[in-house]
C-alpha positions as CSV (number, residue, x, y, z in Angstrom):
1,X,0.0,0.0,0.0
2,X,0.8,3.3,-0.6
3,X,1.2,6.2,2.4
4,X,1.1,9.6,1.8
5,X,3.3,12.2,2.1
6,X,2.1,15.5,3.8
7,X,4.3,18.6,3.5
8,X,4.7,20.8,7.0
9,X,7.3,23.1,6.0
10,X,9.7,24.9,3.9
11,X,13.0,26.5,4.9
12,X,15.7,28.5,2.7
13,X,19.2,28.7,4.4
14,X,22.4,28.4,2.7
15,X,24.2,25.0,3.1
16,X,20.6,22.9,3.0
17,X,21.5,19.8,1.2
18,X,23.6,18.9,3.9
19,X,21.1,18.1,6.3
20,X,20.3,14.9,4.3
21,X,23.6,13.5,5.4
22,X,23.5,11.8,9.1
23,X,26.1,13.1,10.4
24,X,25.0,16.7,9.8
25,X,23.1,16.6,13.2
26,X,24.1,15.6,16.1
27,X,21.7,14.5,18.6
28,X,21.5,14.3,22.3
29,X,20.3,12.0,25.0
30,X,17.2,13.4,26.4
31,X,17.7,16.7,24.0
32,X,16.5,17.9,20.8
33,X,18.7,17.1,17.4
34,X,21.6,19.8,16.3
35,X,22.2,21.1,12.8
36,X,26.1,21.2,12.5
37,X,27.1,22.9,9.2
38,X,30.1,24.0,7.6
39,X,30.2,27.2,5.8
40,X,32.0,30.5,5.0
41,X,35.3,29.4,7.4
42,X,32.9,29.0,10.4
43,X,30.9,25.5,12.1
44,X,27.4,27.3,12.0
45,X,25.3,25.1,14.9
46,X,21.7,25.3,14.7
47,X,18.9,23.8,17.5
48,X,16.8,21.9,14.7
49,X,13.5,22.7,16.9
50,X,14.6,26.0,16.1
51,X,15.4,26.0,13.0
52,X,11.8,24.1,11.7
53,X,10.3,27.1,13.6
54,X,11.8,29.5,10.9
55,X,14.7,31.0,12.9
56,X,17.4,31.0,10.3
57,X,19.9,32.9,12.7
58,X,22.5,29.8,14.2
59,X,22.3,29.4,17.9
60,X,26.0,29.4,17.6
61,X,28.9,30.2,15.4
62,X,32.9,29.1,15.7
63,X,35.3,30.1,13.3
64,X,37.4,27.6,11.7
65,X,41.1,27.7,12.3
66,X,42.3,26.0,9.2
67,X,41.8,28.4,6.1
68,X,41.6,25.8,3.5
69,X,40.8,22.7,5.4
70,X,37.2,21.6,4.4
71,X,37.0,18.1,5.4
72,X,36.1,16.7,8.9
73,X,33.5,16.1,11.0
74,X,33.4,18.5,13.8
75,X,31.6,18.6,17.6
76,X,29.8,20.9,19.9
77,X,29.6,20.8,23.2
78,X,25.8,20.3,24.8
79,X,26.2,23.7,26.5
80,X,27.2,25.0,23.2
81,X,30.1,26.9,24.9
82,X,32.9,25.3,23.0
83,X,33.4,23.5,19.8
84,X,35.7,20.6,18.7
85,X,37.4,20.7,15.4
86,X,38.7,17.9,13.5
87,X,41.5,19.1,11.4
88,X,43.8,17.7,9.8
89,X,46.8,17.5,11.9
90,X,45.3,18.4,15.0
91,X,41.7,17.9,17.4
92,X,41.3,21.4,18.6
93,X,38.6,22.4,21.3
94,X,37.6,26.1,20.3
95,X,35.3,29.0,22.0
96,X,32.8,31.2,20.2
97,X,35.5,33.6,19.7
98,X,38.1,31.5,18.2
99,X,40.3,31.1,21.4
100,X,41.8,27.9,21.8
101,X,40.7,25.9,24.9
102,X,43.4,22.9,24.1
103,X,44.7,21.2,21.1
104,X,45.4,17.3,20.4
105,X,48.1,16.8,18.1
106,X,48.2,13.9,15.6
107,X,49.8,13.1,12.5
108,X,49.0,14.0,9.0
109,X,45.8,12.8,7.1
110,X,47.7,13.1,3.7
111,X,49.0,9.8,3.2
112,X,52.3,10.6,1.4
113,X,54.8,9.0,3.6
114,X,57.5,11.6,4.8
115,X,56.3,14.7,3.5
116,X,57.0,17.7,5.0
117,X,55.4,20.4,6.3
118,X,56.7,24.4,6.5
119,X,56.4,24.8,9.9
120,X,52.7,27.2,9.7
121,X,49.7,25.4,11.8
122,X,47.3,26.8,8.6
123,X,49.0,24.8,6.0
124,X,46.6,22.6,4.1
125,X,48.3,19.2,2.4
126,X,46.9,17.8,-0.7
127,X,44.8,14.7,0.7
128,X,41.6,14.4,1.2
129,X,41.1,11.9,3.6
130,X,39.7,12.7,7.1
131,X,38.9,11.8,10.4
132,X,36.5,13.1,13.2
133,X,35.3,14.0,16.3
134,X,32.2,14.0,18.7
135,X,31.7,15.3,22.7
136,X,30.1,13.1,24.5
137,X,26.5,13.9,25.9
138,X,27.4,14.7,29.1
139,X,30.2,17.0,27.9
140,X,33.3,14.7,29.6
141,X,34.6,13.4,26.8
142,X,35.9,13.5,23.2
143,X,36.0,10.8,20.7
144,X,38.2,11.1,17.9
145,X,39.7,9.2,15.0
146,X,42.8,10.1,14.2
147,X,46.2,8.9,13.0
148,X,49.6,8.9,14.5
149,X,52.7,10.7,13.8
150,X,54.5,6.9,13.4
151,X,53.7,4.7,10.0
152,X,50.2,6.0,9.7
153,X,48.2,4.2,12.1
154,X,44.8,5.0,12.7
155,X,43.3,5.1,16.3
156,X,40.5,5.9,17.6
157,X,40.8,7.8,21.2
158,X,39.0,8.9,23.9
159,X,40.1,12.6,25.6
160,X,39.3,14.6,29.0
161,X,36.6,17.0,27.2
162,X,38.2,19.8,29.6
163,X,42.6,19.6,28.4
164,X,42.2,17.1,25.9
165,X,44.4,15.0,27.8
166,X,43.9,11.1,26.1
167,X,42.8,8.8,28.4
168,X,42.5,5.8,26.0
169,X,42.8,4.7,22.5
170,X,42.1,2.0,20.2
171,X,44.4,1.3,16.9
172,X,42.5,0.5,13.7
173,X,42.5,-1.7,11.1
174,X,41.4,1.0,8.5
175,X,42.7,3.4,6.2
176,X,39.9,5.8,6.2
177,X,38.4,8.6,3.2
178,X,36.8,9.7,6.2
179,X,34.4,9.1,9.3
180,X,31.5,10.1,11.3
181,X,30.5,9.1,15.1
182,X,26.8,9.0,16.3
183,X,26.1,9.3,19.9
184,X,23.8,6.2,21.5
185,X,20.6,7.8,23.1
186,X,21.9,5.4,26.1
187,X,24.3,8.4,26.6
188,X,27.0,6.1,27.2
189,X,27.9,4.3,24.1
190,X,29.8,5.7,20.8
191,X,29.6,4.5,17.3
192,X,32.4,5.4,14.7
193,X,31.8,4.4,11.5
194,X,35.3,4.5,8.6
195,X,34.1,4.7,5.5
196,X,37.3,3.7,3.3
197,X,36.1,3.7,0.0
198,X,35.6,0.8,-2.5
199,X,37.9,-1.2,0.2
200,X,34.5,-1.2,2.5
201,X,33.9,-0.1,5.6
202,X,34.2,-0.5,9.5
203,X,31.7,0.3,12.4
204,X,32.7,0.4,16.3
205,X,30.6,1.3,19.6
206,X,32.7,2.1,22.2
207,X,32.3,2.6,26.0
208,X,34.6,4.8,28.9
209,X,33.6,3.9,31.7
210,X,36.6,5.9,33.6
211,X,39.1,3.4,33.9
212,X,38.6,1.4,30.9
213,X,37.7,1.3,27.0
214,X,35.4,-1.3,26.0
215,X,34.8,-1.7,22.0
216,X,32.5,-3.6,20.1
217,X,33.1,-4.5,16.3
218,X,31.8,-7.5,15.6
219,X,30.5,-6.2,12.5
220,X,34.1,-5.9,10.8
221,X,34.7,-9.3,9.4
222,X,33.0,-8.7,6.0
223,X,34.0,-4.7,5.7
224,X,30.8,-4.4,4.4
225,X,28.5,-2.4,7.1
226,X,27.7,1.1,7.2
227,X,26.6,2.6,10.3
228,X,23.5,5.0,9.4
229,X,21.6,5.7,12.5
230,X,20.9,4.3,16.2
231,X,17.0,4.0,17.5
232,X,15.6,6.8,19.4
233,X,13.8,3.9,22.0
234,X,15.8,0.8,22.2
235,X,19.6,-0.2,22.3
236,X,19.5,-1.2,18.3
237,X,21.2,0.3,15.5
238,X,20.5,0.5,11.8
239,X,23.5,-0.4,8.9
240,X,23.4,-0.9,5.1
241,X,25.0,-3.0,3.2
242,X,28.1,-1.3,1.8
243,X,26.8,-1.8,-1.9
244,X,23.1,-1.5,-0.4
245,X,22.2,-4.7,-0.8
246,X,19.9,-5.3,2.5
247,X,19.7,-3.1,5.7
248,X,20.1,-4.6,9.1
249,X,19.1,-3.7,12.2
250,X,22.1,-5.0,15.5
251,X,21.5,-4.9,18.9
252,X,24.6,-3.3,20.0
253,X,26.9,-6.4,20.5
254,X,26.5,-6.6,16.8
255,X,23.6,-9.5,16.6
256,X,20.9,-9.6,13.1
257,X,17.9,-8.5,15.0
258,X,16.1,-8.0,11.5
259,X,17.1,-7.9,8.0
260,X,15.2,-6.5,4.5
261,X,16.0,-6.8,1.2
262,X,15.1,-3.8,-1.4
263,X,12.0,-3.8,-3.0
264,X,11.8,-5.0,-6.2
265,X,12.5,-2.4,-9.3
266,X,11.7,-2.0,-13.0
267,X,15.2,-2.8,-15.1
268,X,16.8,-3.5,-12.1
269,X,18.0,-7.5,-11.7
270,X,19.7,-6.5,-8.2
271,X,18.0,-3.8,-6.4
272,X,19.5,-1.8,-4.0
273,X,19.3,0.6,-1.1
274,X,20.6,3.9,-0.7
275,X,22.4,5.2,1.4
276,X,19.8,7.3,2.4
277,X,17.6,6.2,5.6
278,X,17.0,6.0,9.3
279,X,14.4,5.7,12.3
280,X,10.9,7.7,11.6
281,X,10.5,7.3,15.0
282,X,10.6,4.1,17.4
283,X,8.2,2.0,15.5
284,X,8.9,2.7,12.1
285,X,12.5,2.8,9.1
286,X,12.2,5.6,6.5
287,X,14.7,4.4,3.4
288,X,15.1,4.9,-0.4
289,X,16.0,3.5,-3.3
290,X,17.3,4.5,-6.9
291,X,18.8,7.7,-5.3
292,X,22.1,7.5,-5.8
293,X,21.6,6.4,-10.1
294,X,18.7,7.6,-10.7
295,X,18.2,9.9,-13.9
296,X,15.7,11.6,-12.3
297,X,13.3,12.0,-9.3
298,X,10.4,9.6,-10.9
299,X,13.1,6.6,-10.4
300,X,13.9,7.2,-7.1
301,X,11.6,5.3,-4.2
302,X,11.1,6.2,-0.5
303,X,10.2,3.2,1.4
304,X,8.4,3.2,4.9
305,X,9.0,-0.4,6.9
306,X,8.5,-1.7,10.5
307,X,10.9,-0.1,13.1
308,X,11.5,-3.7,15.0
309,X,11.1,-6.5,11.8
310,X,12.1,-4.2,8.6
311,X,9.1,-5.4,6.9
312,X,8.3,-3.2,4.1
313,X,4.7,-1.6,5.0
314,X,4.7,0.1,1.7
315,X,6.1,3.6,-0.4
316,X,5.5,6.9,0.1
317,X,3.7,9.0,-2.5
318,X,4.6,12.8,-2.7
319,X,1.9,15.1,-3.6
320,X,3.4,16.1,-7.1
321,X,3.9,12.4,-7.9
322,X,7.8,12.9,-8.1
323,X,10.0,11.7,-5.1
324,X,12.3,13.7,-3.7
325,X,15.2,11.6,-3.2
326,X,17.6,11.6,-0.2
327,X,15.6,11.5,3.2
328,X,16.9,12.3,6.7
329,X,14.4,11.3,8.9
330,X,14.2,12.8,12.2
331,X,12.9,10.1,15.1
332,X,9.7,12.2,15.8
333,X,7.7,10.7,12.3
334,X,8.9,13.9,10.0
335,X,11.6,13.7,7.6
336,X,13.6,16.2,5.5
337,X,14.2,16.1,1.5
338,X,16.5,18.5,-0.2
339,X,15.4,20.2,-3.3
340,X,18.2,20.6,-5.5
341,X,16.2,23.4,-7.6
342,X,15.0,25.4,-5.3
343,X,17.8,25.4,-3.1
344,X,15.2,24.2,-0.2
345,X,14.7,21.5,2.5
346,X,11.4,20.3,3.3
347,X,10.0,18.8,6.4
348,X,7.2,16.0,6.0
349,X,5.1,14.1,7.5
350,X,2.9,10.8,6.8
């Protein structure tokens, strides 16, 4: 059967498409979600209830001390008063202002072995891969994935949110084109997800518990899970396939709770998922298909299925007949599309 789609809003800000991505926001145990955009050398952080209310004014701004350096994922802290940036030689915790509360060292995310570097903090080096950052919900911590100054390793490590002092890390097996963290609503557990291009991917949840770090990654053994989003009720969490063949949905210890293959498609002998999905709310999966190779919005599908057994309850029809494409769904039954066109997100509900 078919739901409809029922639009509740329309907001016009620059840097809109990238609220489709799921690391854009970062959302907090007990708390509403946060915008986190990058734009014009400054992290712009909006409160999304905020935002959907038509306040296009961010409830925060930190300047960026890298001129240059455009990849990362950055942090905020839940009191908003300081920010943590995820450069490329350096985790740096930053104030509205641009003063520097503390900064992490780490080695270079170009991957040329031995080159050098002149000396200036604001030099930028050719490569594009990346790691990232997220504050914990209570504000102790930082989690970051960076690499070392010695052969390139990649770690993942745990900070004191208040010097950036490390109190644990983790080595990798990855080498990372970048990363993201999403926070567990449990407001104890981390995931980290290394995206590392055609090579697959690796997904982690991690636990501090003061004295020791705890990981989880059963997942790894195929290289072939991306971590997409955690559910807003329940300790579960939702992956796709890296090639989008099925989505599963782990407890956190890594176990198949539920598992769907995409719908069926016209021309298609393997269809696929995007990318593109996530938790509605706690009973319910918002996802997509033909997104990504679609020639144009009438090939795309947005998908609504059960929140606990991925059974596909049916697709979503958009009042002008064409879908949308990408989805970011929200956890409170709304979701935002991106109209490339217009330059516009829009917020919807069944």
């Amino acid at each position: 059967m078919d739901f409809v789609a029922h639009l509740t809003g329309t907001y016009d800000f620059p840097g809109g498409s990238a609220l489709v991505n799921p690391y854009a926001f970062q959302n907090r145990a007990g708390g509403s979600a946060r915008a986190l955009l990058t734009r014009d050398g400054e992290l712009a952080v909006y409160e999304l209830t905020d935002l959907l209310a038509g306040e296009q004014a961010p409830a925060a701004r930190f300047p960026l001390p890298w001129p240059g350096w455009r990849h990362g994922v950055h942090s905020v802290s839940p009191d908003r008063s300081f920010a943590v940036l995820s450069g490329q030689r350096s985790v740096r915790a930053v104030d509205a202002d641009g003063t520097t509360r503390w900064t992490y060292e780490h080695g270079c995310w170009d991957q040329r072995v031995g080159h050098s570097h002149t000396g200036d903090e604001h030099q930028v080096c050719p490569g594009i891969e990346s790691g990232s950052c997220r504050v914990s919900d209570d504000g102790a911590l930082v989690w970051a994935h960076v690499v070392t100054p010695e052969e390139y390793e990649e770690v993942w490590v745990v900070l004191d949110a208040r010097d950036g002092r490390e109190l644990a890390r983790l080595p990798l097996d990855s080498v990372a084109s970048g990363s993201g963290h999403l926070s567990h609503p449990d407001g104890v557990h981390m995931g980290l997800s290394v995206g590392m291009g055609q090579d697959g991917v690796l997904v982690y949840w991690g636990r501090w518990d003061g004295t020791r770090l705890t990981v989880h990654q059963e997942l790894n053994d195929g290289l072939d899970r991306i971590l997409i989003d955690v559910h807003p009720g329940h300790p579960g969490f939702l992956t796709v396939e890296h090639y989008g063949n099925d989505l599963q949905l782990h407890a956190l210890d890594g176990t198949v709770l539920a598992e769907a293959d995409a719908p069926p498609a016209p021309d298609e002998e393997h269809p696929q998922w995007d990318w593109s999905c996530g938790f509605l709310d706690a009973d319910a999966v918002l996802a997509t298909t033909g997104v990504e190779y679609a020639d144009g919005p009438e090939e795309c599908g947005t998908w609504l299925l059960d929140g606990r057994t991925l059974e596909i309850r049916g697709r979503i029809a958009y009042p002008d007949g064409a879908d949308p494409g990408e989805v970011r769904p929200l956890g409170d039954g709304s979701w935002l599309t991106y109209d490339g066109e217009t330059g516009s997100v829009r917020r919807w509900t069944l």
